[in-house]
Phi, psi and omega in degrees: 000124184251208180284314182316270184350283178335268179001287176292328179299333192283320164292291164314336176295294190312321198183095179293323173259039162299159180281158181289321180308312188277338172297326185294320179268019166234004147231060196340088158212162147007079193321313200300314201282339178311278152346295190315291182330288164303356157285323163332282182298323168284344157326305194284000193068018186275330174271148174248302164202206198232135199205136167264103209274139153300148185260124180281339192265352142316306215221033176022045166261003207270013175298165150203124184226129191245152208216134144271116198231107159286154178259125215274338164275048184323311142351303194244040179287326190268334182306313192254023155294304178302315197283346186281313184316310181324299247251111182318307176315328180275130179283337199185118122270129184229143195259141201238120170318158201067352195186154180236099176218130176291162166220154182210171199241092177278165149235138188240182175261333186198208163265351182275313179290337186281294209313282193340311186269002183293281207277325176280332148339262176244323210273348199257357159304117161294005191231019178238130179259327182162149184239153183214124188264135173256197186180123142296119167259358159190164199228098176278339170213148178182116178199149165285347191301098165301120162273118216267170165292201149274315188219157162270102189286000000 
């Protein structure tokens, strides 16, 4: 990966469906070798996929609840990393240093859909010890975005 590569991700970060003809003409190159590149980078797996971010109060979702769940098996730590990802509502899951416990991010329409998968879900898992539930009540940020460098040395 040189600095052209940086760029277009630095371009693409910003706005994934730009055309490729304006990613070529703001670091002046070829559409084709544009194109190349980026099929490169998603070889190597540095682009990973593509996403639509959705408006949730559209789709009556806008509820966001982060869930702390010990795990009463430490042993079956990645089995219930996995049984968790299965669950539509959840956004993100993660295993968290110190303790051996995940965290995870659902989105709901309310406390009745948070409660319902809470209890039906998760919490009734033989392999679950206890959970301590947040509620976001407001959201100043919330992006996939890595922050990339300026240059590559």
């Amino acid at each position: 990966m040189d600095n052209t590569d940086l760029h277009i991700l630095q371009i693409l970060q910003k706005k994934a469906r730009v055309p490729n003809v304006e990613v070529a003409r703001k670091i002046g190159m070829a559409p084709s070798a544009v194109l190349e590149r980026i099929k490169k980078l998603e070889a190597q797996g540095v682009i990973e996929g593509y996403e639509v971010r959705l408006n949730p109060d559209m789709f009556k979702c806008s509820m966001i609840a982060f869930v702390q769940i010990k795990v009463a098996t430490p042993g079956r730590l990645a089995e219930t990393g996995e049984m968790l990802s299965a669950i539509e509502q959840i956004q993100e899951v993660h295993y968290l240093a110190g303790e051996d416990c995940l965290m995870i991010k659902l989105r709901v329409s309310d406390n009745t859909e948070l409660e319902t998968i809470l209890r039906e879900k998760i919490i009734n898992r033989d392999v679950i010890k206890a959970t301590k539930t947040f509620i976001a009540l407001s959201t100043y940020k919330e992006s996939a975005k890595i922050m990339l460098p300026e240059t590559i040395a």
